[in-house]
PLY file of the C-alpha trace (Angstrom):
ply
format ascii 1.0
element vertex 390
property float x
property float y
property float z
element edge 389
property int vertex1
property int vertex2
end_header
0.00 0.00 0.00
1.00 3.15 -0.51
-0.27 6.56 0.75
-0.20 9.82 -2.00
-1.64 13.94 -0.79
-2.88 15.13 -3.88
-3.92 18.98 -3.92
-6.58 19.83 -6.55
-8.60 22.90 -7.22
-12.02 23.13 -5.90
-13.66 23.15 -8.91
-16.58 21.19 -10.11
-15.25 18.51 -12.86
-11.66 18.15 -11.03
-12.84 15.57 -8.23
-15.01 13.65 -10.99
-11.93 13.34 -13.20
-9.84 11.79 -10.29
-13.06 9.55 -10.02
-13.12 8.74 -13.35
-9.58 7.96 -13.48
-9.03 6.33 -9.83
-9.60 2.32 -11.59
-6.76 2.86 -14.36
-4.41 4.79 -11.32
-5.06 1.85 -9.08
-6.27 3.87 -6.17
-8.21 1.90 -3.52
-9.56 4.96 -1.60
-9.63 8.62 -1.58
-10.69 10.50 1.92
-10.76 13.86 2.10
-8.06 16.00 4.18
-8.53 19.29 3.71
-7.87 21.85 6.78
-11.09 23.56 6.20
-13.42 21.19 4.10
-15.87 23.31 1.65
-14.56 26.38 1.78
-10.86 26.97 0.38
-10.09 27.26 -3.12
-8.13 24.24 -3.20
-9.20 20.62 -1.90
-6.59 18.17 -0.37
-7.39 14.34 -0.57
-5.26 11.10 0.91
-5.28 8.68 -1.95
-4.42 4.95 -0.83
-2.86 2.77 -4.10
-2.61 -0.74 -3.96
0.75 -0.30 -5.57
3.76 1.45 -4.44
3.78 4.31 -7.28
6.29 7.41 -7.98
4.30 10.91 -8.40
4.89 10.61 -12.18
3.04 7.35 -12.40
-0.15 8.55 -10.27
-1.04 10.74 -13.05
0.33 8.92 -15.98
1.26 12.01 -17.95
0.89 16.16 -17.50
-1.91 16.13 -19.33
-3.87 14.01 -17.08
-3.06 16.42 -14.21
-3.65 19.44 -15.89
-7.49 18.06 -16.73
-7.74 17.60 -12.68
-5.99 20.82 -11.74
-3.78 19.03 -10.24
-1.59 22.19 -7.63
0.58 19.64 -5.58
1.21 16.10 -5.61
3.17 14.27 -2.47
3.76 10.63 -1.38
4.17 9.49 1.76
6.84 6.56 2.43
6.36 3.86 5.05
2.70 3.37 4.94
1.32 1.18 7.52
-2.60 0.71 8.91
-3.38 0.81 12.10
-6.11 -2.01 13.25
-8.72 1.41 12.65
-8.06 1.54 9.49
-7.88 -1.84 8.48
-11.28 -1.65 10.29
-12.44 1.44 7.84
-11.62 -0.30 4.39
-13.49 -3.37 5.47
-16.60 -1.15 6.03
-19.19 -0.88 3.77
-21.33 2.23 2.72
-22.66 3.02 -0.44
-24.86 4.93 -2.63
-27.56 4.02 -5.22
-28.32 6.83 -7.90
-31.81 6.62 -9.48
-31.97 9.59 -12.44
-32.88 10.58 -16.05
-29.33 11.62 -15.75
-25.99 12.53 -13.85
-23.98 15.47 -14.44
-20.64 16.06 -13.60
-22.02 18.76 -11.07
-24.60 16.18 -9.36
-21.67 13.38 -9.46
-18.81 15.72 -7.53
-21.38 17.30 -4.82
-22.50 13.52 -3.83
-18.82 12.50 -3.77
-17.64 15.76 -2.02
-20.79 15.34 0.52
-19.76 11.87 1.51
-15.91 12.84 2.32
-17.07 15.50 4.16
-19.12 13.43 6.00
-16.02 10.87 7.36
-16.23 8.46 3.90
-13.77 7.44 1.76
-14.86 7.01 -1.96
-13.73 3.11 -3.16
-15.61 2.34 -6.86
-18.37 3.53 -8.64
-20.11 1.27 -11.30
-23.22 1.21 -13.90
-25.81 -0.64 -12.71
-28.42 0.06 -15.48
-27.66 2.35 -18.25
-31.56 2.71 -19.10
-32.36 -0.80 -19.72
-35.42 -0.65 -16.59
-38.84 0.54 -16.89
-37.93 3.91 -16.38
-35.59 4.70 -18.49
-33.48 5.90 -15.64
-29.21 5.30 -15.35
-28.43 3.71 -12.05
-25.16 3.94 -10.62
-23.84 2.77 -7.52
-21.11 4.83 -5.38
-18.93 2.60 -2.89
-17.43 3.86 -0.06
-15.28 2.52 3.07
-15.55 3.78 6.49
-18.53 5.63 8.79
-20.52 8.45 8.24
-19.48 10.63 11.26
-22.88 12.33 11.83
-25.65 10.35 9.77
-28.58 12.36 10.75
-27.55 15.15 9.25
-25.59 13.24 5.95
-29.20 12.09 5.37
-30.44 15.64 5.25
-27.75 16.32 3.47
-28.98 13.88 0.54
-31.90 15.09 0.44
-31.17 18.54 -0.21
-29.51 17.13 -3.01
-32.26 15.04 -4.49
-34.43 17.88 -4.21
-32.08 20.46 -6.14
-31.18 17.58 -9.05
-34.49 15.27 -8.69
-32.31 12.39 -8.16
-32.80 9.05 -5.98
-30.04 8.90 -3.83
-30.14 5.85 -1.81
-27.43 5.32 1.55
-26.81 1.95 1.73
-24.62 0.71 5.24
-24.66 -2.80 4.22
-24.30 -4.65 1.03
-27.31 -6.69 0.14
-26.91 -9.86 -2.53
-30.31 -11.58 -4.15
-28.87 -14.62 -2.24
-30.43 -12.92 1.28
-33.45 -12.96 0.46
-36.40 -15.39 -0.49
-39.61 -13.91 0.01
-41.04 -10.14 -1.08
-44.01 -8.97 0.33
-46.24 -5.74 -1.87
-48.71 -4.02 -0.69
-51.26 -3.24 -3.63
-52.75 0.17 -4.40
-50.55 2.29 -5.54
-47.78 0.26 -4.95
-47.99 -2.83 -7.03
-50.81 -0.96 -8.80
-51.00 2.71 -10.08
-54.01 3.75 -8.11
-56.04 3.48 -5.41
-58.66 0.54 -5.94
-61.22 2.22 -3.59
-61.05 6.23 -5.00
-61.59 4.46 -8.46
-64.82 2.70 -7.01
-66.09 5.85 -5.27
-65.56 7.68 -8.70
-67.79 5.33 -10.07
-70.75 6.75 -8.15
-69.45 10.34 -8.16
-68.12 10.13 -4.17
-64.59 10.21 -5.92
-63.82 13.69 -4.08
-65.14 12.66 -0.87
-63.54 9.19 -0.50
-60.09 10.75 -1.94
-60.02 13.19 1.00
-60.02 10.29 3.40
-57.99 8.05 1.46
-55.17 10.62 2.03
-55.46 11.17 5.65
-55.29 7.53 6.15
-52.01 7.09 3.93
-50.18 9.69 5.41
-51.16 8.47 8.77
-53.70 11.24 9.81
-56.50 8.86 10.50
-57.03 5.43 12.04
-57.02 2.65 9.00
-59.91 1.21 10.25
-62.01 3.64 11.05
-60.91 5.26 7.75
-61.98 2.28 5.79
-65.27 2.24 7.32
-66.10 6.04 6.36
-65.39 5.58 2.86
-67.30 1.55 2.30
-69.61 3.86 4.11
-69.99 5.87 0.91
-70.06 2.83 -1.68
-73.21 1.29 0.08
-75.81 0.83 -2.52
-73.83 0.90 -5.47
-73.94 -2.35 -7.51
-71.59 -4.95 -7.74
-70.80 -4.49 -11.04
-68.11 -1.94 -10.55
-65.44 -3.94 -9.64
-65.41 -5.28 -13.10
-65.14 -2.17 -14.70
-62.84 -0.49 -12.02
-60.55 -4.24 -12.19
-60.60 -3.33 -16.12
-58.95 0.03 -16.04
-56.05 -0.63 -13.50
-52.31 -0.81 -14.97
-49.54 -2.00 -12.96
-46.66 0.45 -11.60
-43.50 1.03 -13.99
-41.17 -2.19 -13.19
-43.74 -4.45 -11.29
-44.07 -7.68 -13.93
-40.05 -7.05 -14.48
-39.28 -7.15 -11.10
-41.27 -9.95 -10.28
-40.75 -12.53 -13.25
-36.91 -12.01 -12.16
-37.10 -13.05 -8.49
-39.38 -15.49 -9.41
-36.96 -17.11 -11.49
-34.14 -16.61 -8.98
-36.65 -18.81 -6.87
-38.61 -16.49 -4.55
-41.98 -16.14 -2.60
-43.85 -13.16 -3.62
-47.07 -12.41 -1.73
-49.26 -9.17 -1.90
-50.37 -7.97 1.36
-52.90 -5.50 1.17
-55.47 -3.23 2.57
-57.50 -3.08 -0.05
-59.93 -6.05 -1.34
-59.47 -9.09 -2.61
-61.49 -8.97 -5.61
-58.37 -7.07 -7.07
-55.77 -8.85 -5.19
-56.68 -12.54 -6.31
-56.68 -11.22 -10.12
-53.44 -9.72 -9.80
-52.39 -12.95 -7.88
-53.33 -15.01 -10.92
-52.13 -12.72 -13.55
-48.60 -12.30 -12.26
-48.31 -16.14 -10.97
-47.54 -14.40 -7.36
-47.70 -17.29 -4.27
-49.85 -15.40 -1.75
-52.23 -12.82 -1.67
-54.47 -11.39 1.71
-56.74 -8.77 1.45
-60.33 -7.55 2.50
-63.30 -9.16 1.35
-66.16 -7.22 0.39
-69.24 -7.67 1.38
-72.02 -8.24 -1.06
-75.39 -8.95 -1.40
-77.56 -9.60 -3.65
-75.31 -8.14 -6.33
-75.07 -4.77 -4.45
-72.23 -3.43 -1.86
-73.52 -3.26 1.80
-70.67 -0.56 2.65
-69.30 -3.53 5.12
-66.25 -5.78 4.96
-66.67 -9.42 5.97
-63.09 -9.72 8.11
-61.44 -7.46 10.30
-59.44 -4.39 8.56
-56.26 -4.94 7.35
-54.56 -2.38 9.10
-50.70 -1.78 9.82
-50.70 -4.44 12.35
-52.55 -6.72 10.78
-50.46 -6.35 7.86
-47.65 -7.10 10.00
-48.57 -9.93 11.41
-49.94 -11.63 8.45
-46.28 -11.21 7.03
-44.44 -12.91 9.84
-46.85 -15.74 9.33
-45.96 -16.30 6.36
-42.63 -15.82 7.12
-43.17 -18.32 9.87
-45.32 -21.28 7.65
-42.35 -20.95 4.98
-39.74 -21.11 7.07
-37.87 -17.86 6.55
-36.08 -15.49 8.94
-37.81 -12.01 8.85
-34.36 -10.83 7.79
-34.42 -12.72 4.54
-38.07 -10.56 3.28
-38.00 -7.81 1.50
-41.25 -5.32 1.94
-42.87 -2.64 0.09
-45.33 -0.46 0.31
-46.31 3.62 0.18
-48.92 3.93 2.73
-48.49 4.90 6.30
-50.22 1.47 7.16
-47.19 -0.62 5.09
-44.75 0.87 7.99
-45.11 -2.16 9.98
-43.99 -4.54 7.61
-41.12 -2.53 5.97
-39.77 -1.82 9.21
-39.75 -4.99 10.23
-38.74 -6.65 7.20
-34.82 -7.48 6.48
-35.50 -5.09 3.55
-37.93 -2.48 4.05
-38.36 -0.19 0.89
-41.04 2.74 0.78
-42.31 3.16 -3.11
-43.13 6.66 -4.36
-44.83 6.98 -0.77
-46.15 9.40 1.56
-43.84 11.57 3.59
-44.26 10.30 6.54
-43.65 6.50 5.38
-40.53 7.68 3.23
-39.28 9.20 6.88
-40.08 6.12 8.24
-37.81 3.84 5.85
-34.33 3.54 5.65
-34.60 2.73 1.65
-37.30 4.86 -0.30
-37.75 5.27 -4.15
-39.38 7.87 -5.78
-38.08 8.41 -9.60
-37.42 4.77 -10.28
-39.77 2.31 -11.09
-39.87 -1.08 -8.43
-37.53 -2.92 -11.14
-35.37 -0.49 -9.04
-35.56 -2.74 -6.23
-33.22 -5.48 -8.55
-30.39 -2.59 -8.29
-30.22 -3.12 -4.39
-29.51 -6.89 -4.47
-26.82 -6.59 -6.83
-28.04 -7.02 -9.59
-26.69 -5.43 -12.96
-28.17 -5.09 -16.36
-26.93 -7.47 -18.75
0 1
1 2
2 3
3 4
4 5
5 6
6 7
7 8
8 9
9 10
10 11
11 12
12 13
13 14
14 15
15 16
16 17
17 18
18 19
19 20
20 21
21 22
22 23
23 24
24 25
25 26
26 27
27 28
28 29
29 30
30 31
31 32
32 33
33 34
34 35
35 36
36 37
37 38
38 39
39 40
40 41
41 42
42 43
43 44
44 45
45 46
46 47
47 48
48 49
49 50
50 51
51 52
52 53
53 54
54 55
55 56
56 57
57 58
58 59
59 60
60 61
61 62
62 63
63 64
64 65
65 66
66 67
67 68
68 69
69 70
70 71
71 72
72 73
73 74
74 75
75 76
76 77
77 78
78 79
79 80
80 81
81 82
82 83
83 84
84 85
85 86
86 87
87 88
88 89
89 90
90 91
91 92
92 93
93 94
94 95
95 96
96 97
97 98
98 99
99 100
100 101
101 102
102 103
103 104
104 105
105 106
106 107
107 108
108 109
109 110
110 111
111 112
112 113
113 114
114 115
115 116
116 117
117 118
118 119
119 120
120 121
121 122
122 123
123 124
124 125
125 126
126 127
127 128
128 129
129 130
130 131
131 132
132 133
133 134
134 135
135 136
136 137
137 138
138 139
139 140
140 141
141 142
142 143
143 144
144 145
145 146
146 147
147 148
148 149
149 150
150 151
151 152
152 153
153 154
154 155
155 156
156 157
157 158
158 159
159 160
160 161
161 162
162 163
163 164
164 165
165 166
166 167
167 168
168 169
169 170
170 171
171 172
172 173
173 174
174 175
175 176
176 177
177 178
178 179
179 180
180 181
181 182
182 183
183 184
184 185
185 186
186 187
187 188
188 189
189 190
190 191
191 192
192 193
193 194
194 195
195 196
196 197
197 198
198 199
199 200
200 201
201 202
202 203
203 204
204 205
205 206
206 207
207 208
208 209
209 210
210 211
211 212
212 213
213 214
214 215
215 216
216 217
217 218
218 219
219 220
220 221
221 222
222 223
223 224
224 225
225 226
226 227
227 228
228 229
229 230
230 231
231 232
232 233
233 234
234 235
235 236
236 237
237 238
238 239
239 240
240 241
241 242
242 243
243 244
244 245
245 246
246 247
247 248
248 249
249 250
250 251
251 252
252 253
253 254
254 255
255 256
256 257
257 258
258 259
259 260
260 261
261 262
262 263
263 264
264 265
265 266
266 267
267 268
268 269
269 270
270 271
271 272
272 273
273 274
274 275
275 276
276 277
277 278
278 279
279 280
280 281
281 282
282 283
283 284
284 285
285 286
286 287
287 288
288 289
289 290
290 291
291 292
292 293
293 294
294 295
295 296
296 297
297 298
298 299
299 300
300 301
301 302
302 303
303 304
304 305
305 306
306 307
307 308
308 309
309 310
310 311
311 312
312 313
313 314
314 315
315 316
316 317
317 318
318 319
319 320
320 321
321 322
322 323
323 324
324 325
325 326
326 327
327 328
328 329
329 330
330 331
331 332
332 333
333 334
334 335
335 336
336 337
337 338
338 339
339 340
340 341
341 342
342 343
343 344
344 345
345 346
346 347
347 348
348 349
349 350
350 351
351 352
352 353
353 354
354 355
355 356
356 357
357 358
358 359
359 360
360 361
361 362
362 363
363 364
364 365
365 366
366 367
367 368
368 369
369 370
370 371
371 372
372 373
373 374
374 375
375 376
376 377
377 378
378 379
379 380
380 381
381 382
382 383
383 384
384 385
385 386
386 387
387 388
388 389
């Protein structure tokens, strides 16, 4: 190993070429060392090489260093790691980009962000260059060490995925398809790209009233159940014969069949649980081959909705517990199920799950999760097992 103080200017474009060129230069780590981080005109960075390299063989040739801005270059002799740092290059942390696209500008600020926050950057590497159902390039950052203050590097992120409406996803551990076997949806607007009962109430013109408690509920405002019962409350009377029509206009969410068919071939469980009705759940069940499916039943009679349910709701808890069942009857360790959902009653299970992701969901949920997605489509969800487009 070898240790090399590189001084660039702080310019966007110089730390993204050193990036760029860090694979061919052999460099296993860059940290950032600067006296005053963010502020000078000049940046200083400790780059670790596997190999024991003179200054003229960092940067291969002036050019190279005149495209970084390269203002001093030193290497320090004797290198040896203390049982810390061997401790900080085993250390995992990354970062999973979700965009239409990533500029140079967007690229340096993550990097720059993550040094300042106690990483050192290790690889970076194309996950998808477009080939998902969103058209989107994913690109994962690794990094070695701790974040120093992670409350605040979270913040941090988000600034920046408001300012370049980016997914930027902190990962702390490294997740393969291998630890996992079972992934749980919930429905509406999560497997599906609506919610089932708003499409019912617009059916019989309550679409403005039921929508108005159908967004309370989600974002956590209102008790599920009592929610639920407010807006059958509204459908009562209205004849069967909506479901068909409502079941005839729903389309599933960008990614769903991809990301399905593929851990279905890799050999897992899928299951929808959902608190919505089962009407829609057992034809999406059927239609995309998935194992399980739970859900409300509607109550009917004589061809015409009573405004009841025939079960107890299938509220966060519920929702919860009908997962670890599962869990439990297939034998598999709640840290080997991967969750989903956008509603404020799917916080149980992603919480709980050994993958918990929050899909284009209410604030409060996306809070609530350690993994959210809100540009990509759930094919995403391939991207954080590992898995690279062909």
């Amino acid at each position: 190993m070898q240790i090399i103080i590189v001084e660039l200017k702080n310019e966007v474009g110089t730390l993204a070429q050193l990036i760029i060129n860090s694979y061919s230069l052999n460099i296993l780590e860059i940290s950032d060392v600067s006296d005053n981080k963010g502020s000078a005109d000049s940046i200083t960075l400790k780059l670790v090489s596997k190999n024991i390299l003179t200054n003229k063989a960092i940067f291969q040739n002036f050019e190279l260093a005149d495209m970084m801005h390269v203002i001093r270059v030193e290497r320090v002799n004797n290198l040896t790691f203390s049982s810390n740092d061997d401790l900080k290059i085993n250390q995992f942390s990354g970062l999973l980009l979700i965009s239409d696209t990533v500029s140079e500008e967007l690229f340096t600020i993550i990097i720059k962000t993550a040094l300042n926050f106690g990483l050192s950057f290790s690889s970076s590497a194309v996950c998808s260059n477009r080939e998902n159902s969103q058209n989107c390039l994913v690109i994962r950052i690794v990094f070695t060490g701790c974040v120093t203050d992670r409350m605040n590097f979270q913040i941090k992120l988000l600034e920046i995925e408001e300012q370049f409406s980016v997914d930027i996803c902190f990962e702390d551990q490294e997740f393969k398809v291998s630890d996992f076997s079972l992934i749980v949806f919930d429905m509406d607007s999560t497997l599906i790209n609506c919610e089932v009962i708003d499409e019912l109430a617009r059916e019989v013109n309550m679409q403005n009233e039921v929508a108005k408690i159908t967004e309370s509920a989600m974002r956590g405002e209102l008790d599920f159940g009592e929610s639920l019962h407010q807006r059958l409350s509204l459908l009562k009377g209205a004849p069967s014969s909506i479901l068909s029509k409502v079941l005839d206009a729903i389309d599933y969410n960008p990614g769903a069949k991809r990301l399905i068919s593929k851990l279905q071939s890799l050999g897992y469980k899928t299951a929808i649980i959902s608190g919505g009705f089962s009407f829609f759940t057992e034809h999406i069940k059927n239609s995309l081959s998935i194992d399980y499916a739970f859900a409300n039943v509607l109550e009917i009679s004589n061809g015409i909705l009573t405004g009841k349910i025939e079960n107890f709701p299938l509220d966060g808890k519920m929702k919860n517990s009908l997962m670890k069942k599962l869990a439990v009857d297939l034998n598999i360790d709640l840290r080997r199920v991967i969750a989903v959902g956008d509603g404020a009653n799917d916080i149980p299970m992603i919480s709980n799950s050994g993958l918990g992701i929050a899909f284009r969901a209410k604030p409060k949920v996306s809070e609530a999760s350690k993994y959210a997605i809100k540009i990509g489509g759930l094919d995403t969800i391939l991207y954080f097992l590992g898995i690279k487009d062909d």
